[in-house]
C-alpha positions as MATLAB code, in Angstrom:
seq = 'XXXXXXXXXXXXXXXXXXXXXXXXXXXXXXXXXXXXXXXXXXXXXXXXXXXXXXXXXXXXXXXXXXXXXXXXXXXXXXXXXXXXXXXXXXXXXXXXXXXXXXXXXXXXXXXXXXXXXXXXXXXXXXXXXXXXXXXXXXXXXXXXXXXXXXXXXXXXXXXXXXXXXXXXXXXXXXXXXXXXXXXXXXXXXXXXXXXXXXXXXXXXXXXXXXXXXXXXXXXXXXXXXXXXXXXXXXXXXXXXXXXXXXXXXXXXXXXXXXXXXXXXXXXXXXXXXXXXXXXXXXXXXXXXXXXXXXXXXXXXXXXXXXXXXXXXXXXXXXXXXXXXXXXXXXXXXXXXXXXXXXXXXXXXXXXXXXXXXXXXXXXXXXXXXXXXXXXXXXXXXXXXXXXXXXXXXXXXXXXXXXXXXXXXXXXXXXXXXXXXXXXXXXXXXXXXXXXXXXXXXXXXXXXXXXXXXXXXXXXXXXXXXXXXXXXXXXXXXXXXXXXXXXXXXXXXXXXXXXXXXXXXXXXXXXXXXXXXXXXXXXXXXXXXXXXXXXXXXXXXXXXXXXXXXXXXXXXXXXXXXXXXXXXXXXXXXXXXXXXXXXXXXXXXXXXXXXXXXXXXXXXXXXXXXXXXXXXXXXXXXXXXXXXXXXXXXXXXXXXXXXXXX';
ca = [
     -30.620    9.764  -17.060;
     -30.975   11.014  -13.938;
     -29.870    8.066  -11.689;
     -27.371    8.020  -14.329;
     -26.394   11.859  -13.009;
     -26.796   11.336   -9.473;
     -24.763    7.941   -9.905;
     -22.147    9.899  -11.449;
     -21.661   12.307   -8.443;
     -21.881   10.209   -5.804;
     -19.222    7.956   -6.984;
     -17.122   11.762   -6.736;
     -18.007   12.509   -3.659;
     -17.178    8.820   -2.430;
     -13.610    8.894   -3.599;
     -13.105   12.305   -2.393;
     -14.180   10.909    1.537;
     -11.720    7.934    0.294;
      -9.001    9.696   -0.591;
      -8.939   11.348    3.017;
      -5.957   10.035    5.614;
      -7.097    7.056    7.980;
      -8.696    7.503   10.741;
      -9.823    4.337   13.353;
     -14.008    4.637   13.613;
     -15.374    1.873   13.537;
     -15.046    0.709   17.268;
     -18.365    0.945   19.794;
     -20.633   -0.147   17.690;
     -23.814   -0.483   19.738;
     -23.519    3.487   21.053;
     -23.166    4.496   17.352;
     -26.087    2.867   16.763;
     -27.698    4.822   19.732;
     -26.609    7.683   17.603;
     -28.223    7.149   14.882;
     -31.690    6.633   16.494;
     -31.244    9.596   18.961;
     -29.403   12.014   16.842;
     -31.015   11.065   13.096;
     -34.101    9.432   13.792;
     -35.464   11.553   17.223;
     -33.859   14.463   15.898;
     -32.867   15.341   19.356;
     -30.211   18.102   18.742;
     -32.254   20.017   16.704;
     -35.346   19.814   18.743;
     -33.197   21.444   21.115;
     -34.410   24.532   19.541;
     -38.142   23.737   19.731;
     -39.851   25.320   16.768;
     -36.537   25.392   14.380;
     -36.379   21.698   15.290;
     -39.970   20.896   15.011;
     -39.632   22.544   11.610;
     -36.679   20.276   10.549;
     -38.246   16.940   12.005;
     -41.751   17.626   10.398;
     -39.942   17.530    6.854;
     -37.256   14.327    7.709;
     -39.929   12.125    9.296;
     -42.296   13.497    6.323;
     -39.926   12.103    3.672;
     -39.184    8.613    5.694;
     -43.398    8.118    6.261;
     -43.636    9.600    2.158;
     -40.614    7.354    0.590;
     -42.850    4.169   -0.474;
     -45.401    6.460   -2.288;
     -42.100    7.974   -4.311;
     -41.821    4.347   -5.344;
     -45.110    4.153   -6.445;
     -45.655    7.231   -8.376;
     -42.168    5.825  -10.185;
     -44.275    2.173  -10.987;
     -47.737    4.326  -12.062;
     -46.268    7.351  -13.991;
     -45.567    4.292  -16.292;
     -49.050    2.641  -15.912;
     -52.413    3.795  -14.719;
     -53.166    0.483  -13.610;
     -50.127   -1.337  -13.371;
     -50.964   -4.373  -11.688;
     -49.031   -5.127   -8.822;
     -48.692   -8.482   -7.535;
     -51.597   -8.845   -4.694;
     -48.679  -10.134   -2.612;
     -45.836   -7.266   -2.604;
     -44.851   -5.335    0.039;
     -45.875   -1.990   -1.846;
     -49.795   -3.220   -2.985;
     -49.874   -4.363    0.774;
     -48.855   -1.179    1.963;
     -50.819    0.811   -0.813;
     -54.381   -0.704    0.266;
     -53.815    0.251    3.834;
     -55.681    2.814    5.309;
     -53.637    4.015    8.250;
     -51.069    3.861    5.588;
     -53.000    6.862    3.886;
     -53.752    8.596    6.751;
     -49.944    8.608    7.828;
     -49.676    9.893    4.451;
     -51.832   13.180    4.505;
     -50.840   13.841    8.115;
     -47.203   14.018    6.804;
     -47.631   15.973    3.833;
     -49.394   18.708    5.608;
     -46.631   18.433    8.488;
     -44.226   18.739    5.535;
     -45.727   21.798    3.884;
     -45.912   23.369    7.753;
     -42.509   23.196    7.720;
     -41.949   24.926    4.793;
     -43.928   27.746    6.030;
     -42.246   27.931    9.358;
     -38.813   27.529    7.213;
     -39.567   30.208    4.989;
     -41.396   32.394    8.509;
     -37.734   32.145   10.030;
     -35.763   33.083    7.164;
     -37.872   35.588    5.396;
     -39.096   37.538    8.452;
     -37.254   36.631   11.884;
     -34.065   36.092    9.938;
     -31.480   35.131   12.709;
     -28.089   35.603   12.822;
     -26.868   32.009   12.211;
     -27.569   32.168    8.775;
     -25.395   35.184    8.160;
     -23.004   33.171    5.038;
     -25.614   30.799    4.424;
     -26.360   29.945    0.797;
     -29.991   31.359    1.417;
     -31.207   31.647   -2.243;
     -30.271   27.620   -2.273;
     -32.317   26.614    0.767;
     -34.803   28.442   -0.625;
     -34.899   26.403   -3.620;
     -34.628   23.249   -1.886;
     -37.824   24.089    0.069;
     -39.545   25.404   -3.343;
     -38.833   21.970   -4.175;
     -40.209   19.894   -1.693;
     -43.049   21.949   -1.533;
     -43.793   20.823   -5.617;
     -43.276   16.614   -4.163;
     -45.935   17.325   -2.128;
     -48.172   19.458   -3.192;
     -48.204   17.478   -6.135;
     -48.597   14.071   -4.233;
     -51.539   14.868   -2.821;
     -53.395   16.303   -5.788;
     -52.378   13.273   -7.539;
     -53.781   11.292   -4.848;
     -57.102   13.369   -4.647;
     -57.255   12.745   -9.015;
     -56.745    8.907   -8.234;
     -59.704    9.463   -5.750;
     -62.305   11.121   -8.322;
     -61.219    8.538  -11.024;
     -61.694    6.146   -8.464;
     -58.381    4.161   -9.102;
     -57.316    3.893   -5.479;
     -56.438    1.343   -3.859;
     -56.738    2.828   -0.341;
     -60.079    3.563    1.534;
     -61.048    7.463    0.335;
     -61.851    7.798    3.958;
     -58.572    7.647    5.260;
     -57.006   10.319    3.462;
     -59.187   13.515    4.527;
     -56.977   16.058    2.616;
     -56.512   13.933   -0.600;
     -60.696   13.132   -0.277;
     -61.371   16.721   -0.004;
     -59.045   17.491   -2.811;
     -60.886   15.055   -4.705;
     -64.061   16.733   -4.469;
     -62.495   19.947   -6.281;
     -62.372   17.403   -9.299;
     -64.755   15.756  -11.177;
     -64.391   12.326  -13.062;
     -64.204   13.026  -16.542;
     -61.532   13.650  -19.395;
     -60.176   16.885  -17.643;
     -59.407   14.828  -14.305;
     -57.504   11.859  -16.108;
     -55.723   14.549  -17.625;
     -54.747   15.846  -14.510;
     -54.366   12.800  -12.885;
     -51.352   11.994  -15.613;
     -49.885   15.626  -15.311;
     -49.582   15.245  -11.528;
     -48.366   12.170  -11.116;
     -45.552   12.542  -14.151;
     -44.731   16.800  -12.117;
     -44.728   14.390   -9.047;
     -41.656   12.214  -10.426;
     -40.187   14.547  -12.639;
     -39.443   17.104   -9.857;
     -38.145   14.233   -7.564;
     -36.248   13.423  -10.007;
     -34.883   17.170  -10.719;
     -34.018   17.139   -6.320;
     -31.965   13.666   -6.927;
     -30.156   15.308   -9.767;
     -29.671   18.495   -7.830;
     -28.918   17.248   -4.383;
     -25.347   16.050   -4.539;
     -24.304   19.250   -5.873;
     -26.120   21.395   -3.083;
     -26.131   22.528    0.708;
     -28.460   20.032    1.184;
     -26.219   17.300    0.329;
     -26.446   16.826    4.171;
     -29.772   14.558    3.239;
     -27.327   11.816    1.800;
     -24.068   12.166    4.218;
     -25.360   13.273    8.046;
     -26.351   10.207    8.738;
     -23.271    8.588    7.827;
     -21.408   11.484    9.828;
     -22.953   10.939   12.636;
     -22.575    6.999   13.083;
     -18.813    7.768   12.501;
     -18.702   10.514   14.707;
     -16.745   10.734   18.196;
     -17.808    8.436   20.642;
     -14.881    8.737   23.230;
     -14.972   11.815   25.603;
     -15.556   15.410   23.445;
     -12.126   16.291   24.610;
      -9.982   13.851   23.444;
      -8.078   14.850   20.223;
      -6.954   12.494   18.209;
      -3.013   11.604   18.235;
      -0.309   11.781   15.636;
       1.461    8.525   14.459;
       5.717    9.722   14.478;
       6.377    6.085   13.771;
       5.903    4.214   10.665;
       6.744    4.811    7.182;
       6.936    7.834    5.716;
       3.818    7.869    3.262;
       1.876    7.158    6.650;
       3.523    9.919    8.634;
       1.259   12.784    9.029;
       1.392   16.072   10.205;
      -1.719   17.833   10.628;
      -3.665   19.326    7.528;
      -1.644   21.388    4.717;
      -3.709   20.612    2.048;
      -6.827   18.637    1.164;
      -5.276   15.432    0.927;
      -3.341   15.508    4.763;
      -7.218   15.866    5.601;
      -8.862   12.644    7.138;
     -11.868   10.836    5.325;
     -13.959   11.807    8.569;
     -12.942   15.293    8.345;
     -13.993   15.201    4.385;
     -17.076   13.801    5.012;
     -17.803   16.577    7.395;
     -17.335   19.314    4.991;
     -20.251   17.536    3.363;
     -22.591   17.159    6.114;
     -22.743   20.759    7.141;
     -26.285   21.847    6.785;
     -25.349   25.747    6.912;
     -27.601   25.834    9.970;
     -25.454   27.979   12.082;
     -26.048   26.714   15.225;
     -22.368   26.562   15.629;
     -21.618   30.018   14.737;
     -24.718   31.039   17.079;
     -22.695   29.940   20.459;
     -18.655   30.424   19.346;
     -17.308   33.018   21.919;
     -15.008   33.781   19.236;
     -17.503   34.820   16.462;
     -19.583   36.514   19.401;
     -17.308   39.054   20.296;
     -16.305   40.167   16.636;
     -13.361   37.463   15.875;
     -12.868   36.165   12.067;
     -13.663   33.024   12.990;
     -16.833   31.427   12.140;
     -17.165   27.457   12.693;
     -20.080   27.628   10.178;
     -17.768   29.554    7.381;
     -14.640   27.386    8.389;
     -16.599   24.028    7.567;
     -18.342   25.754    4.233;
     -14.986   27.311    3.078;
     -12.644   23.945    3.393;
     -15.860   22.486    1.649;
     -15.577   24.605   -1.307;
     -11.405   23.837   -1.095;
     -12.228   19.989   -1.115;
     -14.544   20.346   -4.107;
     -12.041   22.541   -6.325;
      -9.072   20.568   -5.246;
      -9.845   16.598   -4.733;
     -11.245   15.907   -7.895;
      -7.857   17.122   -9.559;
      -6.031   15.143   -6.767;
      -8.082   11.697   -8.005;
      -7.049   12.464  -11.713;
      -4.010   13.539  -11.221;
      -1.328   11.746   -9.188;
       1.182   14.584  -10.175;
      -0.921   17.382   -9.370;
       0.364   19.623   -6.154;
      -2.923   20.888   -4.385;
      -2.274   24.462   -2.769;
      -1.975   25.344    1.064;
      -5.520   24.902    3.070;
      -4.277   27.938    4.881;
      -4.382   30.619    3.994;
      -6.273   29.297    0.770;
      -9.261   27.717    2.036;
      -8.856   29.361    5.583;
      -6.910   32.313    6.757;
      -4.351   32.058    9.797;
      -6.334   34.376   11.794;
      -9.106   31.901   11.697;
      -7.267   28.865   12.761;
      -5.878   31.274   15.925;
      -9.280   32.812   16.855;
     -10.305   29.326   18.392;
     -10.796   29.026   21.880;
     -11.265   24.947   21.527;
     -14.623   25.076   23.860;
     -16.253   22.760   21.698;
     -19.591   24.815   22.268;
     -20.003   24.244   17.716;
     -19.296   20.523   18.166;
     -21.883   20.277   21.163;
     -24.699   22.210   19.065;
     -24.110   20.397   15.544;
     -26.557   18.410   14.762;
     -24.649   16.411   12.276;
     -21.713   15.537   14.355;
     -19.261   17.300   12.709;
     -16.098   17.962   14.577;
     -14.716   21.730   14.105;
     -12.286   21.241   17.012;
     -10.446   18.509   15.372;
     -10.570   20.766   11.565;
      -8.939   23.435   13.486;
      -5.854   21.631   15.241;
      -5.419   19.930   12.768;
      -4.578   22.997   10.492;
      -2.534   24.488   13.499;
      -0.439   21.332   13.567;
       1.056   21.507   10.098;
       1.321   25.578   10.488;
       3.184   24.917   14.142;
       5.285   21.594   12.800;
       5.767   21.727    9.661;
       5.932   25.838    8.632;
       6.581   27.414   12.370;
       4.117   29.422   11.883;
       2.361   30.913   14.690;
       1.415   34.164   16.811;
       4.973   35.138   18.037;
       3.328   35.718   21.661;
       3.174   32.263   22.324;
       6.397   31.648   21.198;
       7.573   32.093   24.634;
       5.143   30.120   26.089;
       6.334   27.226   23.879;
       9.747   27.672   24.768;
       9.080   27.431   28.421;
       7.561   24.295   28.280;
      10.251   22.866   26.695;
      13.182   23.796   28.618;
      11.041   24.455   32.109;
       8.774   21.741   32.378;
       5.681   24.702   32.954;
       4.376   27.282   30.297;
       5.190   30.428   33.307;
       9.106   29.552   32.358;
       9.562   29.010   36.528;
      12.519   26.521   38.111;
      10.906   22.687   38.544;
      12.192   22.843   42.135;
       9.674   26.004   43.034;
       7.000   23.768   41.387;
       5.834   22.551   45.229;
       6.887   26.015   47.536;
       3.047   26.483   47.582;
       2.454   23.745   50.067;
       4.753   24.469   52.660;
       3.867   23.776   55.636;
       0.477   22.579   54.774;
       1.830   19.425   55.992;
       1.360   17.444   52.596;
       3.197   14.881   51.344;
       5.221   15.495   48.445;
       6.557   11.721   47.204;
      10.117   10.323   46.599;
      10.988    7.798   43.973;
      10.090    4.392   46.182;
       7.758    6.350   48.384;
       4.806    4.490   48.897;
       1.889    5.880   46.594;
      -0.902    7.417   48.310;
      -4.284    6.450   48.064;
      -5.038    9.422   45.984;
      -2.656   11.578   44.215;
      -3.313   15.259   43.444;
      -2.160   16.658   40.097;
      -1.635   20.098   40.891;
      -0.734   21.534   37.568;
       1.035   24.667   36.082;
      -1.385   27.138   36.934;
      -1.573   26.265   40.706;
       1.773   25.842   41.207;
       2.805   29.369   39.485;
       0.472   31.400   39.671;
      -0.236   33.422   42.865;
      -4.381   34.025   41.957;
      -4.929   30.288   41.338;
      -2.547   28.880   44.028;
      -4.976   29.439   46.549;
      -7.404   26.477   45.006;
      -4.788   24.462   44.899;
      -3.745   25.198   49.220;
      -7.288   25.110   49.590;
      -8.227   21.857   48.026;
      -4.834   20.051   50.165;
      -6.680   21.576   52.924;
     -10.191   20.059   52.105;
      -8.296   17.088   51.739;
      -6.784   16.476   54.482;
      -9.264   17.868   56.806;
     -11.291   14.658   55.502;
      -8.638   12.203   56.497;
      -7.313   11.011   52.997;
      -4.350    9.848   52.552;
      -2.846   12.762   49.525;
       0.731   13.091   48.101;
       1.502   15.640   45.113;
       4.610   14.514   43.188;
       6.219   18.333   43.575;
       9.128   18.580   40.807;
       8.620   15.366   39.740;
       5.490   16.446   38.122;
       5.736   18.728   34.821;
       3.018   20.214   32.565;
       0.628   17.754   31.111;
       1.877   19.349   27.356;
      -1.912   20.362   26.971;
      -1.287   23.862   25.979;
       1.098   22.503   23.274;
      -1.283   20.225   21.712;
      -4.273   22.557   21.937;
      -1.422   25.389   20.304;
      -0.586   22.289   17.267;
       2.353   21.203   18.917;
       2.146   17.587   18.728;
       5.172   16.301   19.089;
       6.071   18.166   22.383;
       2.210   16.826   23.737;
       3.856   13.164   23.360;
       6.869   13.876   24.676;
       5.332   15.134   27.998;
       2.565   12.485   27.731;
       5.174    9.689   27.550;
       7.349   11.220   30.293;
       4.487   11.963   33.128;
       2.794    8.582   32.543;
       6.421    7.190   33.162;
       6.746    8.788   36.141;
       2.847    8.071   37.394;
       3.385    4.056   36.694;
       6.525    3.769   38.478;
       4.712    5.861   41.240;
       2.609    3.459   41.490;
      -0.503    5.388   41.282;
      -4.197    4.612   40.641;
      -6.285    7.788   41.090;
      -5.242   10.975   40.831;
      -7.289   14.167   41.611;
      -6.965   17.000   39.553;
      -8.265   20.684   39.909;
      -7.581   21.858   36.601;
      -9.999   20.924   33.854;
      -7.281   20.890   31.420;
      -5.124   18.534   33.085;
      -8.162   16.301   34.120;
      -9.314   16.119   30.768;
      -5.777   15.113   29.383;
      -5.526   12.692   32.463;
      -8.524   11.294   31.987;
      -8.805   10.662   28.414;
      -5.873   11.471   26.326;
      -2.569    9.897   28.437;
      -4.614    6.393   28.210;
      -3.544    6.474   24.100;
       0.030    6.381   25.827;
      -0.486    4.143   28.394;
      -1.061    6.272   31.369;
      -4.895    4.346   32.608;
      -5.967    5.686   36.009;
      -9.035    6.552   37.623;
      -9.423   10.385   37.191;
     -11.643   12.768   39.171;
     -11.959   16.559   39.765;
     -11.609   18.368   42.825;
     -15.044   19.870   42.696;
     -16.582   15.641   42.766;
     -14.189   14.577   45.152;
     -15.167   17.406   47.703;
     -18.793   17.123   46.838;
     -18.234   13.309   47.303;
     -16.761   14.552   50.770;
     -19.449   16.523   51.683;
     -22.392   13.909   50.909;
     -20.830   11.189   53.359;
     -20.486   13.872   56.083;
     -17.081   13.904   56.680;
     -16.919   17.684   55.399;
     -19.916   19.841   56.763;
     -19.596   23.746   55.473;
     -21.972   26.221   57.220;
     -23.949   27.851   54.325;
     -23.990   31.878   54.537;
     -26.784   33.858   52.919;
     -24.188   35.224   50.079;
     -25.162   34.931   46.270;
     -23.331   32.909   44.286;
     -23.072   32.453   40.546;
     -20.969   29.520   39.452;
     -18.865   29.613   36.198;
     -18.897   26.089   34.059;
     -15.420   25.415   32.571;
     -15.421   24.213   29.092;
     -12.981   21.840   29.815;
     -15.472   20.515   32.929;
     -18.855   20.896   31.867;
     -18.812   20.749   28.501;
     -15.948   18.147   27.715;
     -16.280   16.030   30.872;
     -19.950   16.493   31.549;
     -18.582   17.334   35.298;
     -21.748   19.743   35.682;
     -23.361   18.675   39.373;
     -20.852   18.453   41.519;
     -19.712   22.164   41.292;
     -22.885   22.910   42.004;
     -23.675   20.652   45.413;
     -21.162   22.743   46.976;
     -22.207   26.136   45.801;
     -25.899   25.171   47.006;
     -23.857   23.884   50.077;
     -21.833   27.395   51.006;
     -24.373   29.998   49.782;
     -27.339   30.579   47.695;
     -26.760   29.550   44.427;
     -28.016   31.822   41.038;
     -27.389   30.384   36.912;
     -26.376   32.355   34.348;
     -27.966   32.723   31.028;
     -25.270   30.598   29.743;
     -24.206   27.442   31.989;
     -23.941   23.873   32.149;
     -22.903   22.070   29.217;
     -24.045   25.400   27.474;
     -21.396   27.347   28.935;
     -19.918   30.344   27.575;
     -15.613   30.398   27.315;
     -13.291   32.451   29.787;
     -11.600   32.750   26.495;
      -8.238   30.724   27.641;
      -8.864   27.856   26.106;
      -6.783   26.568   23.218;
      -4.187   27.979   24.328;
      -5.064   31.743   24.101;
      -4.278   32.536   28.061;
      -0.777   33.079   26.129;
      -1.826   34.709   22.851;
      -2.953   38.707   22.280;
      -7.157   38.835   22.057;
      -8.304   41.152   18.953;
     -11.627   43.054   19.343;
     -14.229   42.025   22.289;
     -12.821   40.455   24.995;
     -14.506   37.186   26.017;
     -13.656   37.137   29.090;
     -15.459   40.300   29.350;
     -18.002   39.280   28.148;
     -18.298   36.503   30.310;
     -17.590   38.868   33.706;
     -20.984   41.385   32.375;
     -23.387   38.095   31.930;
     -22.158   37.289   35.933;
     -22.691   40.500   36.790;
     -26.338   40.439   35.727;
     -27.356   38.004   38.027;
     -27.056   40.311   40.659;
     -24.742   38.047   42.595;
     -21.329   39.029   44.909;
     -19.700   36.490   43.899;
     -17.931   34.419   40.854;
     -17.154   30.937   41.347;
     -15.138   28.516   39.796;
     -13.525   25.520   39.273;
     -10.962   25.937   37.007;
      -7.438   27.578   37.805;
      -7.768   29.279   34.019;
     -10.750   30.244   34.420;
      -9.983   31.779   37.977;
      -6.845   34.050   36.080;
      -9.372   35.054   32.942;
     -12.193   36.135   35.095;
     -10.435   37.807   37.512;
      -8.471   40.025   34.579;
     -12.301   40.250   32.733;
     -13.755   42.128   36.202;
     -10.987   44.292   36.876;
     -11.066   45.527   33.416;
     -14.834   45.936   33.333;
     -14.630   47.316   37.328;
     -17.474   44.824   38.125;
     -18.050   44.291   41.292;
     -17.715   40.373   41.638;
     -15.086   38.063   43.787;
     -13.906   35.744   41.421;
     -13.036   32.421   43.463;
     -12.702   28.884   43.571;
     -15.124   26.420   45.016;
     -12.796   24.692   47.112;
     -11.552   27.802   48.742;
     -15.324   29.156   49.475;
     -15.873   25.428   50.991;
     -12.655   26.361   53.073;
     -14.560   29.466   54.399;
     -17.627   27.766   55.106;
     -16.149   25.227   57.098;
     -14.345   27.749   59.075;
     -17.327   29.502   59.831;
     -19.146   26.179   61.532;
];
């Protein structure tokens, strides 16, 4: 009856990931593998908080070591002495006495878990769990405790009887149990009681489990061998061609949703390690990744089942049913919750994806980035500026700004919207052409010629004008002729790098900061270092997306004395312009802020950078706090040290 139950379910819950749109992963096989054995097996996201992680391990590896006795206690809770054939794999594995020790070890491991489990929730009681189905997890653990516990007492009543098969000796907790218990009536009563609690509760789990939080036991593993494999900031594109049954635009409702994105609302383990390190949620925004993932859960389980049984049956809106609009705006795209989740699941991707139908299909947006929209489309730039002042920042800087059938350069620098426009970041951009040229390269920027990569309209859920931009700058890169292109913003670099290959644009992509560190190493730039503190800022977009994280840092150590924040590396914390909000109104806490007061604490003079967002958010964040920090790019403090040797 049970497997009957569990069978039922599971059949459900497989049609439901099935009924989701397609979506192409099943490429790079041998690094999803990796995945697996890293991620599932080593447990190595979780163990990157240590005694949280250790908690979680001790409990998988637990039930992988205690699986063939669950087998067992299934063959003797129907015999005492059921004979197995001397040959099996399971009366092998039964008379082994490593076997039992593995066995004990893992069931006390198990029930240490539990402790520390109920330790953090009962007492420390973080903040992640804040939404959590608490009462749930707590019967989950309740229940593992009872497969254990009861395990070994069964074992230590097989001992006194002397029925097992195993060498007493190499189970010291089930041996000691044993000697609690004599070897009379009572004790084969016992023995019977345990073993049948043993299955019956297992049993009671399996029946239980596909209808609970931890549902995550059955689908994480699955999640996270189709999870992303291709750079953390590549989104995936829209399909305009084709028929229309295959067109798709974004999520409305639970059936625009892709099977990977269904099988994520499944695999969220309600951990909230995702919730722990969203900017958003930290300064007081609606937005919880955690909540998000639970909520469109909950939409997927009241809604797809009527969806499979009836063809005719019109599920509602996922916003602002499942998820409310100011959730899908609060989102910075940072990907901090996709880099912590331990099961792979992609929030990023959930969240443009709902902003897609609400920007393409129901114009629905925050009216201040209406104009920013707008601009790209008939300007070329989100600042709404004239193509032909795109290059006025390089005059007389003596770079070479190329002409249809101009021979390409060796390396081309994308400049991008900010640099061109804006007067705070322009200076990166002057000094990186100085850098640049100072070393000897041979550098042309394509001036009007280039126009905005479209990355603030895809991030914003504008799709369509993305492709449009994609096609027409990869257009004008081929029949430039070019092969690597330098870029100083990490927004650009990113959709460089790994999103204009989907349209055909395939060049060899680097950032400023690893081209100048590059530079530096071989000598043919040498900055004087000053004594000046220096705290760098990681860009999402760099660090975090690109895993660009060491070369910024060569030449802070190599202009001044470097000191980390709290928050850094691949663990960054957002400016807070991400995803498009450098053009949309902040509510509450400011991240940026927020960002300026954890620089500040280091004690250090000054900010730096490598992103021409970042430069613009910071640089707002400390004159509204009235820190004391200069906010600057890297390449511009490399400028300065050269011109002080």
């Amino acid at each position: 009856m049970a497997l009957a139950l569990f069978s039922r379910r599971a059949l459900l819950l497989v049609r439901l990931v099935r009924m989701g749109a397609p979506l192409q992963r099943f490429d790079d096989l041998p690094k999803r593998a990796r995945n697996e054995a890293v991620v599932v097996l080593a447990q190595s996201k979780l163990l990157r908080k240590l005694v949280p992680g250790l908690m979680h391990a001790f409990i998988f590896w637990g039930f992988i070591v205690l699986m063939p006795t669950i087998v067992l206690a299934a063959i003797y809770v129907v015999d005492r002495e059921p004979g197995l054939p001397a040959k099996s794999p399971l009366a092998w594995l039964e008379r082994q006495g490593w076997f039992a020790l593995l066995v004990d070890l893992f069931c006390v491991l198990v029930l240490i878990g539990i402790a520390t489990a109920f330790w953090i929730r009962k007492v420390q009681r973080p903040k992640r769990f804040r939404g959590s189905h608490l009462g749930e997890a707590d019967l989950i653990l309740g229940l593992i405790t009872g497969i254990v516990s009861t395990l070994l007492v069964w074992h230590g009543s097989q001992i006194a009887l002397g029925f097992n098969e195993w060498p007493a000796d190499w189970s010291p907790v089930s041996n000691t149990l044993s000697g609690l218990l004599g070897d009379g009536q009572a004790t084969e009563v016992l023995e019977r009681a345990f073993v049948w609690g043993h299955v019956l509760i297992i049993l009671s789990f399996l029946v239980y489990l596909p209808y609970s939080k931890h549902l995550h036991i059955a689908t994480a593993a699955p999640n996270v061998f189709f999870g992303r494999t291709r750079a953390p900031g590549q989104l995936e594109p829209l399909r305009f061609e084709g028929a229309d049954d295959e067109l798709r635009f974004g999520a409305g409702t639970v059936e625009d949703m892709t099977w990977k994105g269904i099988l994520d609302t499944m695999s969220c383990t309600e951990c909230g390690r995702c919730q722990d390190v969203c900017p958003a949620y930290a300064t007081g925004k609606k937005l919880s990744p955690k909540l998000l993932i639970m909520d469109l859960r909950d939409h997927v389980f009241a809604e797809g089942p009527k969806v499979l049984a009836d063809a005719s049956f019109d599920p509602s809106p996922l916003v602002p049913n499942a998820v409310t609009d100011e959730v899908v705006w609060d989102c910075v795209t940072c990907g901090a919750c996709v880099q912590e989740c331990p099961v792979a699941i992609e929030h990023v991707d959930h969240i443009v994806d709902l902003r897609r139908h609400l920007v393409m299909v129901e114009s629905r947006f925050p009216a201040e980035s209406e104009p920013m929209l707008r601009d790209i489309e008939r300007s070329s730039n989100p600042w709404g500026k004239p193509q032909g002042e795109r290059a006025a920042w390089a005059d007389g800087l003596g770079v070479r700004i190329l002409e249809p059938g101009d021979e390409p350069p060796a390396v081309l620098y994308w400049v991008g919207c900010a640099a061109s426009f804006d007067e705070r970041a322009r200076q990166s951009a002057e000094s990186t052409v100085k850098l640049l040229l100072a070393a000897g390269l041979d550098v042309g920027i394509l001036g009007p010629r280039e126009s905005c990569t479209g990355d603030p309209a895809r991030r914003m859920g504008n799709e369509y004008v993305f492709q449009s931009f994609a096609e027409q700058n990869v257009a004008t890169l081929n029949e430039s002729g070019v092969t690597k292109i330098v870029a100083s913003c990490p927004h650009c670099f990113n959709t460089l790098a790994n999103e204009y290959p989907d349209f055909g644009g395939r060049y060899e992509v680097v950032h400023h900061t690893e081209l100048l560190a590059e530079l530096v190493r071989d000598g043919r730039l040498a900055p004087a270092a000053s004594g000046d503190s220096i705290t760098y800022h990681d860009s999402c977009y760099l660090a975090r997306h690109n895993d660009v994280v060491s070369a910024p840092r060569e030449l802070v150590a190599a202009v001044g004395q470097p000191v980390e924040m709290e928050r850094s590396g691949k663990r960054t914390f957002c400016c807070g312009a991400g995803g498009a909000h450098m053009w949309m109104e902040e509510r509450g806490s400011a991240i940026n802020e927020e960002r300026v007061r954890e620089a500040a604490e280091t004690g250090a003079a000054t900010l730096a950078v490598a992103c021409p967002f970042c430069t613009i958010m910071l640089d707002d964040g400390v004159r509204q706090t009235g820190r004391d920090l200069r906010v600057v790019d890297v390449s511009t403090l490399l400028v300065e040290a050269l011109e002080r040797e």
